[in-house]
VOPAGU-2260 file (C-alpha; in pm, 1 decimal, decimal comma):
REM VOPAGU-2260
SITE   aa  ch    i         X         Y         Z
SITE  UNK   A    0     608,8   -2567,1    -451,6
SITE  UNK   A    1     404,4   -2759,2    -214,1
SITE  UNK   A    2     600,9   -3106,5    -294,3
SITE  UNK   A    3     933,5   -2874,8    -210,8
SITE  UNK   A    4     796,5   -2828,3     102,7
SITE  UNK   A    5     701,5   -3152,5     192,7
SITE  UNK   A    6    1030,2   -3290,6     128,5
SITE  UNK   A    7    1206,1   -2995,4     310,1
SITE  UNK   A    8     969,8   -3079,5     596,9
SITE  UNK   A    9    1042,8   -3451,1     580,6
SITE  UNK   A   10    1427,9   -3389,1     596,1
SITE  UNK   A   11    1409,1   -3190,0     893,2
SITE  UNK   A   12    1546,3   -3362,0    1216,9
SITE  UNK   A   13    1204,1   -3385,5    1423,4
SITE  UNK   A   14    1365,7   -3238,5    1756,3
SITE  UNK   A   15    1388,0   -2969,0    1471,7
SITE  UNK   A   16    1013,2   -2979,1    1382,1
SITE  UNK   A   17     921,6   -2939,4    1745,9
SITE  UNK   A   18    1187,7   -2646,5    1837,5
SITE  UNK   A   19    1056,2   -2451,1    1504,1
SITE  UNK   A   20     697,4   -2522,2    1603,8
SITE  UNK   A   21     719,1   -2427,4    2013,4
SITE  UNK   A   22     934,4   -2088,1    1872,6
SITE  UNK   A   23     660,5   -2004,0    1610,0
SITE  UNK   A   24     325,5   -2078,1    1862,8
SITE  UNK   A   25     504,8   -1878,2    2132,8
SITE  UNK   A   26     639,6   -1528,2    1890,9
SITE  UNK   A   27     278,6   -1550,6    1759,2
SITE  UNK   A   28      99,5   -1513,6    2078,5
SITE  UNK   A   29     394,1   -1296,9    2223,5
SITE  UNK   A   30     335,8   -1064,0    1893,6
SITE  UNK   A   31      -7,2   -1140,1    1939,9
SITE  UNK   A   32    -104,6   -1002,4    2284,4
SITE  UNK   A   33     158,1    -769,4    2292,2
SITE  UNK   A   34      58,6    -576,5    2063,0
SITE  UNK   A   35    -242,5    -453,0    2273,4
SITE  UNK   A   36     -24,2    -205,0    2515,2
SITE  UNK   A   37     330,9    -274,2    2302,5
SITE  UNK   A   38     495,7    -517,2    2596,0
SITE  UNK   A   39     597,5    -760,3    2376,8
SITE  UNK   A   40     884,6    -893,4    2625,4
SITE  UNK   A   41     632,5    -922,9    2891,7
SITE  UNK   A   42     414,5   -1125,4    2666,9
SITE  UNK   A   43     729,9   -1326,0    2596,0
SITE  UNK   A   44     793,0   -1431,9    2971,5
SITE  UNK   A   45     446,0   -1522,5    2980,0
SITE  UNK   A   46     446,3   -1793,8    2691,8
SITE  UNK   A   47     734,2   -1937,2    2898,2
SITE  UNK   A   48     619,0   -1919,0    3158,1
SITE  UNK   A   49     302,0   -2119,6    3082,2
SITE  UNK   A   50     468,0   -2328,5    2829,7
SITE  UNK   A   51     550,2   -2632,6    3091,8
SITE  UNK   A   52     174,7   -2727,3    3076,2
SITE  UNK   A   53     115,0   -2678,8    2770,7
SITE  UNK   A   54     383,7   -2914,8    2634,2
SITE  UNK   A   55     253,1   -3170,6    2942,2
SITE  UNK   A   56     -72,0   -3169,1    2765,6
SITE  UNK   A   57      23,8   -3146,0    2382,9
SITE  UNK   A   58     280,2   -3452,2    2412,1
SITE  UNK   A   59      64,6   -3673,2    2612,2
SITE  UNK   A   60    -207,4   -3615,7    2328,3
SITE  UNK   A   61      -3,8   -3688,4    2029,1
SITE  UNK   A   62     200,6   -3998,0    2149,9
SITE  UNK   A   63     -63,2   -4149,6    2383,2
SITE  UNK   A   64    -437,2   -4040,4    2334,6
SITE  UNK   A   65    -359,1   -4014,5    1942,1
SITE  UNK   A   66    -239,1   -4347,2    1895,5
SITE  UNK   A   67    -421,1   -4548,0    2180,4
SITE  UNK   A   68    -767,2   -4392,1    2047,9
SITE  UNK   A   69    -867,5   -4130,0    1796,0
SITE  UNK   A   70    -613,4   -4361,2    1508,2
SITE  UNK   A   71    -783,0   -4665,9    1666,7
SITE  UNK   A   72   -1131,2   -4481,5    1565,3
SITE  UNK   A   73   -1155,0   -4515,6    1949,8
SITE  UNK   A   74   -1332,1   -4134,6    1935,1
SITE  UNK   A   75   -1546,2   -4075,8    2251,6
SITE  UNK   A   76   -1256,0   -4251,9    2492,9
SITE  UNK   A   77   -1012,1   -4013,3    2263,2
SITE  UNK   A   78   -1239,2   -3681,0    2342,4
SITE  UNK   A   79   -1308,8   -3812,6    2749,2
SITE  UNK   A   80    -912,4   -3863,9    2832,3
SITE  UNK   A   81    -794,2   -3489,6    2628,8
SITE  UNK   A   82   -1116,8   -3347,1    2789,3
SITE  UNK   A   83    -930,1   -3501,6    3123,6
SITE  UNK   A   84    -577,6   -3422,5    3068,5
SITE  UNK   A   85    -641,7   -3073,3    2962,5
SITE  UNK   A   86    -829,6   -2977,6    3277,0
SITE  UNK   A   87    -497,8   -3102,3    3467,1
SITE  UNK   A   88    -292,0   -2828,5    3265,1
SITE  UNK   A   89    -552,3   -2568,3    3300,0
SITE  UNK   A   90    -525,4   -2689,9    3688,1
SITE  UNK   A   91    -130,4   -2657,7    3664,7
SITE  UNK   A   92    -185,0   -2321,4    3465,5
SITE  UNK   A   93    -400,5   -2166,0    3730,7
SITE  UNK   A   94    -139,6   -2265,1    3994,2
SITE  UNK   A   95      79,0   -2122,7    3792,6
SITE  UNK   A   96    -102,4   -1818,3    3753,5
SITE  UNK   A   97    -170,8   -1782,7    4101,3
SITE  UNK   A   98     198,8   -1863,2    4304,6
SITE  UNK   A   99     413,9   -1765,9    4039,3
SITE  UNK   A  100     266,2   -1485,7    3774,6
SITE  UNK   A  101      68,8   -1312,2    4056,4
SITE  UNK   A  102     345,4   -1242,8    4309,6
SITE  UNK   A  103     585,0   -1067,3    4104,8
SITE  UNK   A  104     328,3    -920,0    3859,7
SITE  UNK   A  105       6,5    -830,2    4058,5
SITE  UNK   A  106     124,5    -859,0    4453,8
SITE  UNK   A  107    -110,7    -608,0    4550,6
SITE  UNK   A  108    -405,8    -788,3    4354,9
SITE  UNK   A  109    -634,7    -983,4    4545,8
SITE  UNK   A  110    -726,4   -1316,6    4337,0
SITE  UNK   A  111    -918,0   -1454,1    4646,4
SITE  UNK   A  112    -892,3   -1838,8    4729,9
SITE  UNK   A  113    -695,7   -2092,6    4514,1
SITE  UNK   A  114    -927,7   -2342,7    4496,6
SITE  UNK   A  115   -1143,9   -2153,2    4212,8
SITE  UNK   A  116   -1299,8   -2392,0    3948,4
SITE  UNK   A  117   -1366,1   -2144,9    3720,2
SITE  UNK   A  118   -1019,4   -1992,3    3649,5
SITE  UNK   A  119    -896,7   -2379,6    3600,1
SITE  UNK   A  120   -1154,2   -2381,2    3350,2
SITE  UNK   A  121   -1093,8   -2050,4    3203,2
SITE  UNK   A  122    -680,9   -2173,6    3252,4
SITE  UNK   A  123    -779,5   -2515,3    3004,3
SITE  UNK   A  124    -905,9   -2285,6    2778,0
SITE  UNK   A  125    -564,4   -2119,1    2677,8
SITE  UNK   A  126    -398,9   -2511,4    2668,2
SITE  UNK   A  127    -658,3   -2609,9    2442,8
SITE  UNK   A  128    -551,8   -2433,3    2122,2
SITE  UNK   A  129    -227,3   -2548,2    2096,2
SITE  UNK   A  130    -338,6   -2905,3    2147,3
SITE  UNK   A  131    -608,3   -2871,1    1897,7
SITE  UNK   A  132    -321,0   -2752,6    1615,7
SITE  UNK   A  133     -49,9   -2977,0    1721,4
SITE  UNK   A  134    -330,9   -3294,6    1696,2
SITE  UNK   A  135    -412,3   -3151,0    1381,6
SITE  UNK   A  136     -48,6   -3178,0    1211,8
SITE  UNK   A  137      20,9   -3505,0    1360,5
SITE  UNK   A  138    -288,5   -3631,8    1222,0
SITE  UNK   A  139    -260,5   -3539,4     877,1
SITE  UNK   A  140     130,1   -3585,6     868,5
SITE  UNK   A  141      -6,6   -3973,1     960,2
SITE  UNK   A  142    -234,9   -3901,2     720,2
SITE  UNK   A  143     -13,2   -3839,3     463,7
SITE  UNK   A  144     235,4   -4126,5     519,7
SITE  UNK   A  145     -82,2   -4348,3     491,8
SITE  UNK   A  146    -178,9   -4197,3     178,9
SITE  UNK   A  147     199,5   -4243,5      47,4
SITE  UNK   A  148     277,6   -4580,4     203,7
SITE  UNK   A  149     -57,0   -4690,4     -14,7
SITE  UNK   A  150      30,9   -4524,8    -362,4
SITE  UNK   A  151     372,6   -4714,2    -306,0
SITE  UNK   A  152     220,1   -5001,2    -210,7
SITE  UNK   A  153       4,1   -5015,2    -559,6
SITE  UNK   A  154     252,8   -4879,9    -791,1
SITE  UNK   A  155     491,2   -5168,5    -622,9
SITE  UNK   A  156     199,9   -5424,8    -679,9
SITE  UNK   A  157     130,3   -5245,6   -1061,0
SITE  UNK   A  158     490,5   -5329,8   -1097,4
SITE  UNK   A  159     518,7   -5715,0   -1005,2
SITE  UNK   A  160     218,4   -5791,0   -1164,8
SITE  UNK   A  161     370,5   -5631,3   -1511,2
SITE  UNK   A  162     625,0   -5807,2   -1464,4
SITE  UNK   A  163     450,4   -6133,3   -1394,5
SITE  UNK   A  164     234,6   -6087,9   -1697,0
SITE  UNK   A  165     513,1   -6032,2   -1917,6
SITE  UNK   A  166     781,5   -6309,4   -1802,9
SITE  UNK   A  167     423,6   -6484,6   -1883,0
SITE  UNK   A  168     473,1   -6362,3   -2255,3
SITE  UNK   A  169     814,2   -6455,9   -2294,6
SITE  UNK   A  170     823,9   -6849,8   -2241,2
SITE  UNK   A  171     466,4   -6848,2   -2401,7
SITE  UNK   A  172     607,1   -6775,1   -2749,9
SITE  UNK   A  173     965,6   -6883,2   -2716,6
SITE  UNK   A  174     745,5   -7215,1   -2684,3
SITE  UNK   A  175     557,2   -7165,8   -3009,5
SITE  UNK   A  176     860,6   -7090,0   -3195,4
SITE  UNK   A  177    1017,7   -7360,6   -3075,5
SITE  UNK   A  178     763,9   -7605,2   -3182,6
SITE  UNK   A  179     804,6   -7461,1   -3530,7
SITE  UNK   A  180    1161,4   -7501,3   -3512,2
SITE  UNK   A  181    1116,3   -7870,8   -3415,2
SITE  UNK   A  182     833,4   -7910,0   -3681,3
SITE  UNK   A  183    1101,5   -7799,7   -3952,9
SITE  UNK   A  184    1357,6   -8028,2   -3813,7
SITE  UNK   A  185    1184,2   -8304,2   -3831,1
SITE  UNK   A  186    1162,9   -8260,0   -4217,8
SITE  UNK   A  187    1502,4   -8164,3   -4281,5
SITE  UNK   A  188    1435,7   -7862,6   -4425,9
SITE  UNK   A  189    1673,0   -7630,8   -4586,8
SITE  UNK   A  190    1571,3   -7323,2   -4451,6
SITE  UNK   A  191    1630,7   -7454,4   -4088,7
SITE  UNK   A  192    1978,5   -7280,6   -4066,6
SITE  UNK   A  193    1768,5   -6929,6   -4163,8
SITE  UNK   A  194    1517,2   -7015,1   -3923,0
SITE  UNK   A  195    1780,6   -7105,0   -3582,7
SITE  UNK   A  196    1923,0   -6727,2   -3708,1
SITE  UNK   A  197    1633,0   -6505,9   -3695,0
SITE  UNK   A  198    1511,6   -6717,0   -3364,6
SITE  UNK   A  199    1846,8   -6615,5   -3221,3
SITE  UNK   A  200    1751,8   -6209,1   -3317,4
SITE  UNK   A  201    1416,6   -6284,4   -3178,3
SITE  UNK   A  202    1618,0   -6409,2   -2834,4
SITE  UNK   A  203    1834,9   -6153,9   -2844,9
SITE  UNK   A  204    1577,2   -5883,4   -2856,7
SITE  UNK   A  205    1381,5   -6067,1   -2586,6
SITE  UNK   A  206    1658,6   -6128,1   -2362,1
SITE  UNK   A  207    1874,9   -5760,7   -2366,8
SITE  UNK   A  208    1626,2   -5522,3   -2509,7
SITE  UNK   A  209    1264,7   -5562,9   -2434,1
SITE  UNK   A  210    1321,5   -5613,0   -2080,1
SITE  UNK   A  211    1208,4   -5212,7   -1998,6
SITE  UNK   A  212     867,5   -5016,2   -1962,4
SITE  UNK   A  213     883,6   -4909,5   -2296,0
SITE  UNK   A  214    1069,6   -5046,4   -2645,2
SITE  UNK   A  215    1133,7   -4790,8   -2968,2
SITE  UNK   A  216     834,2   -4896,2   -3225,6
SITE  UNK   A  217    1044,7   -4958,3   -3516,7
SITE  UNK   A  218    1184,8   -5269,5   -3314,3
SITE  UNK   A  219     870,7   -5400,5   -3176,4
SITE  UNK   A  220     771,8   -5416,2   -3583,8
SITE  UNK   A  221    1088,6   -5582,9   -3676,2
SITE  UNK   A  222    1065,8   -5837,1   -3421,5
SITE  UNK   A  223     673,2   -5901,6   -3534,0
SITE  UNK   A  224     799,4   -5955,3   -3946,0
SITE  UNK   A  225    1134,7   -6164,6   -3829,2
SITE  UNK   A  226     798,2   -6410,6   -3663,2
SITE  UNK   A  227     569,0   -6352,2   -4003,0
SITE  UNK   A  228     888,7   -6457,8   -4155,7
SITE  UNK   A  229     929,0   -6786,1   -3923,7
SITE  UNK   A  230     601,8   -6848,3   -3974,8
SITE  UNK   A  231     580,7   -6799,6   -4349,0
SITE  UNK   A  232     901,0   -7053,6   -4373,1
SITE  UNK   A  233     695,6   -7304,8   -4202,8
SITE  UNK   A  234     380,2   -7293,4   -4390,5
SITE  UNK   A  235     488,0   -7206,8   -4701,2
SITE  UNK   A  236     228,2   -7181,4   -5005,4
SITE  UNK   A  237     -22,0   -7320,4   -4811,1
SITE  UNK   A  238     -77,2   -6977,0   -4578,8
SITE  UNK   A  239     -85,3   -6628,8   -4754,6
SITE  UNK   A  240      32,3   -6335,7   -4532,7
SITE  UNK   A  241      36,8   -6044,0   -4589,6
SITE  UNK   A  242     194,0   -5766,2   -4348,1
SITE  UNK   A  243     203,6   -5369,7   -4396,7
SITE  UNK   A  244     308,1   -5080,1   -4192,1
SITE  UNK   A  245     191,3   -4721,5   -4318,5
SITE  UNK   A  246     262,4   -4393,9   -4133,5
SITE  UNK   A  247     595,3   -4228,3   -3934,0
SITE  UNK   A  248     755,4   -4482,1   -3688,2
SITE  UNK   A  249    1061,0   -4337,3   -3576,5
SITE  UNK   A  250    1102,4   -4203,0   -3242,9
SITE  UNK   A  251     773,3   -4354,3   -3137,4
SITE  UNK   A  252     781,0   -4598,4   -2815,5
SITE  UNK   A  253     554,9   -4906,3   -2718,5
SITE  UNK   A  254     520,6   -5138,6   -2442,7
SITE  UNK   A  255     752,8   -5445,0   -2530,2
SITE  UNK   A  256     589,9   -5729,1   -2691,3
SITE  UNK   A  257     250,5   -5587,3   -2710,1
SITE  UNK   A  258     180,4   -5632,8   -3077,5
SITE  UNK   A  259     322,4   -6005,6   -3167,1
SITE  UNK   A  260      66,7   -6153,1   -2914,3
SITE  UNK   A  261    -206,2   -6068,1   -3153,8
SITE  UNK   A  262     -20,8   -6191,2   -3448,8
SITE  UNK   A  263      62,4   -6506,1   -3283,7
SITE  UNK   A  264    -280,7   -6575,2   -3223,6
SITE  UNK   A  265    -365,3   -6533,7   -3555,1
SITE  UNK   A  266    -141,9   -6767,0   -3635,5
SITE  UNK   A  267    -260,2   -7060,8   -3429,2
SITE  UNK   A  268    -583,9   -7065,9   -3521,0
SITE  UNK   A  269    -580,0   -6921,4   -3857,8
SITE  UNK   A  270    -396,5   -7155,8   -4019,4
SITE  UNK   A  271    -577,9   -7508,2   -3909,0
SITE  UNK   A  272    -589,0   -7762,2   -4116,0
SITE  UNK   A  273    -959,2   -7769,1   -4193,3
SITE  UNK   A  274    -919,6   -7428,9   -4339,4
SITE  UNK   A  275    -885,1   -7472,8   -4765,1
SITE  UNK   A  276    -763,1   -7120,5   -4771,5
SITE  UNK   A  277    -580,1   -6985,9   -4476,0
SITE  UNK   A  278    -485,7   -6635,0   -4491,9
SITE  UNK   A  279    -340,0   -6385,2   -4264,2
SITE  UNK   A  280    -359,4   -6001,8   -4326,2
SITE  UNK   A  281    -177,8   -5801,9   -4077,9
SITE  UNK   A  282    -173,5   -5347,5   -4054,9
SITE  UNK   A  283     -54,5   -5143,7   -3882,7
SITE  UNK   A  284     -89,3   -4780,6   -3899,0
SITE  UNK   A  285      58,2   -4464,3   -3746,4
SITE  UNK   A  286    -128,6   -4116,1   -3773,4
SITE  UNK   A  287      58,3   -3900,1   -3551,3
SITE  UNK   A  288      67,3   -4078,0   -3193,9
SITE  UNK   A  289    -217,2   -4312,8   -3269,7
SITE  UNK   A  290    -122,1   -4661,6   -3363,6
SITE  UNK   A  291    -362,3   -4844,6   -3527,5
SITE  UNK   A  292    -362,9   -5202,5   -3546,3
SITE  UNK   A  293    -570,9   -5436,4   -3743,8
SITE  UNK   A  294    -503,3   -5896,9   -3768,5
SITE  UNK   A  295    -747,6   -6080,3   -3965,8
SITE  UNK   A  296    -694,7   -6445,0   -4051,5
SITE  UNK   A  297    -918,4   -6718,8   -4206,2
SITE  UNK   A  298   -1079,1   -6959,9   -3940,3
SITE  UNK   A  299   -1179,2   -7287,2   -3985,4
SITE  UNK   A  300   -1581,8   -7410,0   -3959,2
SITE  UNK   A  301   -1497,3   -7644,3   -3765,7
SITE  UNK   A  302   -1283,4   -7476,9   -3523,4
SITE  UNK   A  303   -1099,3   -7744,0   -3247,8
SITE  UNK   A  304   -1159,5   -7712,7   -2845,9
SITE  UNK   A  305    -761,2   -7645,6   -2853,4
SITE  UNK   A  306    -773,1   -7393,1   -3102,2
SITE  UNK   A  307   -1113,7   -7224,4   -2923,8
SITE  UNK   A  308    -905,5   -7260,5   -2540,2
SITE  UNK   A  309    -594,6   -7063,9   -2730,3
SITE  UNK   A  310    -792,9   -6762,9   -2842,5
SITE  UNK   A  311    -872,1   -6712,1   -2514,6
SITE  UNK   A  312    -546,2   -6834,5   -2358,7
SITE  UNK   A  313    -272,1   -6722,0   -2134,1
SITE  UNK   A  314     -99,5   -6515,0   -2475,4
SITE  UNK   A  315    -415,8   -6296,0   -2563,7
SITE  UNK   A  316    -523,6   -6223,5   -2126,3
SITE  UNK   A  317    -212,6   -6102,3   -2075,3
SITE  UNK   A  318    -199,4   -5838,2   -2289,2
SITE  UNK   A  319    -526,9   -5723,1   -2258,8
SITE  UNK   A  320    -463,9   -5721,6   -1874,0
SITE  UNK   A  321     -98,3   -5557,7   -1994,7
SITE  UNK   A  322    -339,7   -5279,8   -2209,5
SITE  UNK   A  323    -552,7   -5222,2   -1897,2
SITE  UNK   A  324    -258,5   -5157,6   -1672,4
SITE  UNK   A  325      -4,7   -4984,6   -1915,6
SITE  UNK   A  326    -268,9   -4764,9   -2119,6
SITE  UNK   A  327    -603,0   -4731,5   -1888,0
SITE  UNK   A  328    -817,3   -4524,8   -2152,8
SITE  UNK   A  329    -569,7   -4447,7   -2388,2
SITE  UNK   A  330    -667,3   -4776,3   -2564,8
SITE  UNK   A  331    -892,2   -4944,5   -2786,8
SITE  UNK   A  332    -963,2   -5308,7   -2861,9
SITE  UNK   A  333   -1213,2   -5464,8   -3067,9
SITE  UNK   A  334   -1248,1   -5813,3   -3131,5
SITE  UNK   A  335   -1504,2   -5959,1   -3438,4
SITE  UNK   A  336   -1531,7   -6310,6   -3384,6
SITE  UNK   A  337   -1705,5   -6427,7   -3739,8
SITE  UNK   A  338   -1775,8   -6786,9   -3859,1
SITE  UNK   A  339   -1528,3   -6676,6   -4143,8
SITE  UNK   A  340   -1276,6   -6504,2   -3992,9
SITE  UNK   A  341   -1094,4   -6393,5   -3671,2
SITE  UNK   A  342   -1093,2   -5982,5   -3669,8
SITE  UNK   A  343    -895,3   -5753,5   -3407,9
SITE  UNK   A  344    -842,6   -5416,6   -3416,3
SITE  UNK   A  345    -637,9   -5231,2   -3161,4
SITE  UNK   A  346    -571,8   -4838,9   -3110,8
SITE  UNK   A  347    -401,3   -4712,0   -2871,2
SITE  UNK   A  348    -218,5   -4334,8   -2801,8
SITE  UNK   A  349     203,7   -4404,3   -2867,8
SITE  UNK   A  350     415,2   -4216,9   -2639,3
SITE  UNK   A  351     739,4   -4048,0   -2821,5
């Protein structure tokens, strides 16, 4: 309800706003005062009456004191120059009162000399409420389009840097899967046909289907075993992998290429040469809405600076900075760093 009127209030014309405001402030006090001895129309040609100064002094506050001081935190020349400009409307008010309300109202009255600087006082005091509200609208209507022009101004920033991070991920492992591509060519291998087609389904879902906030589950899966499957074609009997998926997929969404970043790290560093035995166990499984996600891979004893700089390279920050944007506290991640083996366990809530 309150957004409704918000945007209602936004679409309105602002000669609109003002006109609906003056006719409100001036029915109010008409109804108001009125109602004392039932003369409503004679409380009506008062507010017009007096409404001259009291539009003098509420427009000069909101688009020149406002601006020039109190939104400059300029506050004690703000409160001096409305203390100032509403004694000159309680001035025009009393000389209102005194040559115009008095000779067709109270002719008989006597309201002594003119020059009387208590009524002018007394005069500022019926200027000063309207000033006071109108202040207090324009104020928190800037307010508000602060508070707006900021939460656009992050979610735009939340945006570009999502999409920074993953046009990051992209070229990162098209790289990688290139090399192994090149590493295959170079020894003629049969397979190399079978590995240039599921390198074109791996484009293909890169290019034309990941490119959104969120990607259906059961593809993000079938992208990470067509890469196990690269992988495995490269390696051969010298790696064992092994990959299972347990629980309902279908229907469940992800953020694109969130999972194969942790696979490809396991990967490049658990399948170095130094390592006799290099193994690669990869779950995943879905309870409900919680994914769970465990890679473990052998890892050399003598671990190269390349191989240490990758586990902590561009592949594995971006999607923890990707977790921390997309998920906040709807994620887990663990990381066991062993001399063994290379252990990390995600969990995160799935949307559907």
């Amino acid at each position: 309800m309150q957004e409704k009127l918000v945007t209602y209030y936004r679409r309105t014309p602002r000669v609109g706003k003002h006109i609906l405001f003056w006719l409100a402030f001036i029915s109010f006090f008409a109804v108001l005062w009125g109602s004392f001895n039932d003369d409503y129309f004679h409380q009506f040609e008062l507010q017009l009456l007096y409404l001259p100064e009291k539009l003098l002094a509420t427009y000069i506050t909101l688009y020149i004191l406002l601006p020039s001081f109190l939104l400059k935190e300029k506050y004690i020349l703000f409160f001096f120059w409305v203390a100032i400009v509403l004694l000159i409307a309680g001035l025009i008010h009393w000389l209102t009162a005194y040559y115009i309300e008095r000779p067709i109202y109270y002719r008989y009255d006597d309201w002594g000399s003119v020059w009387h600087p208590a009524k002018v006082l007394k005069s500022a005091t019926h200027i000063y409420p309207v000033v006071v509200l109108a202040t207090m609208i324009k104020f928190f209507e800037h307010w508000y389009r602060n508070q707006q022009a900021t939460q656009n101004l992050a979610k735009e920033k939340l945006e570009a840097e999502l999409k920074f991070l993953r046009a990051q991920v992209h070229p990162h492992f098209l790289f990688n899967t290139l090399n192994n591509l090149y590493a295959l060519a170079l020894k003629k291998a049969d397979n190399t046909p079978e590995v240039v087609l599921k390198l074109s389904d791996l484009l293909n879902y890169m290019l034309y289907e990941c490119n959104t906030d969120q990607a259906p589950l059961d593809k993000e899966i079938k992208l990470v075993e067509n890469y196990v499957a690269l992988e495995k074609l490269r390696y051969g009997d010298r790696l064992d992998v092994s990959m299972r998926v347990k629980g309902d997929i279908s229907g469940k969404v992800i953020a694109p290429m969130l999972v194969l970043p942790f696979v490809e790290n396991s990967f490049k560093h658990g399948t170095s040469s130094e390592t006799e035995k290099a193994w690669i166990s990869i779950d995943l499984t879905v309870k409900g809405n919680l994914l769970t996600l465990k890679v473990d891979n052998s890892k050399s004893n003598h671990e190269t600076d390349d191989e240490k700089q990758y586990r902590e390279g561009i592949g594995l920050k971006n999607v923890k900075r990707r977790l921390e944007l997309l998920y906040g506290g709807s994620y887990e991640l663990k990381i066991l760093d062993t001399d063994e083996s290379y252990l990390v366990v995600l969990k995160l809530e799935l949307n559907e």
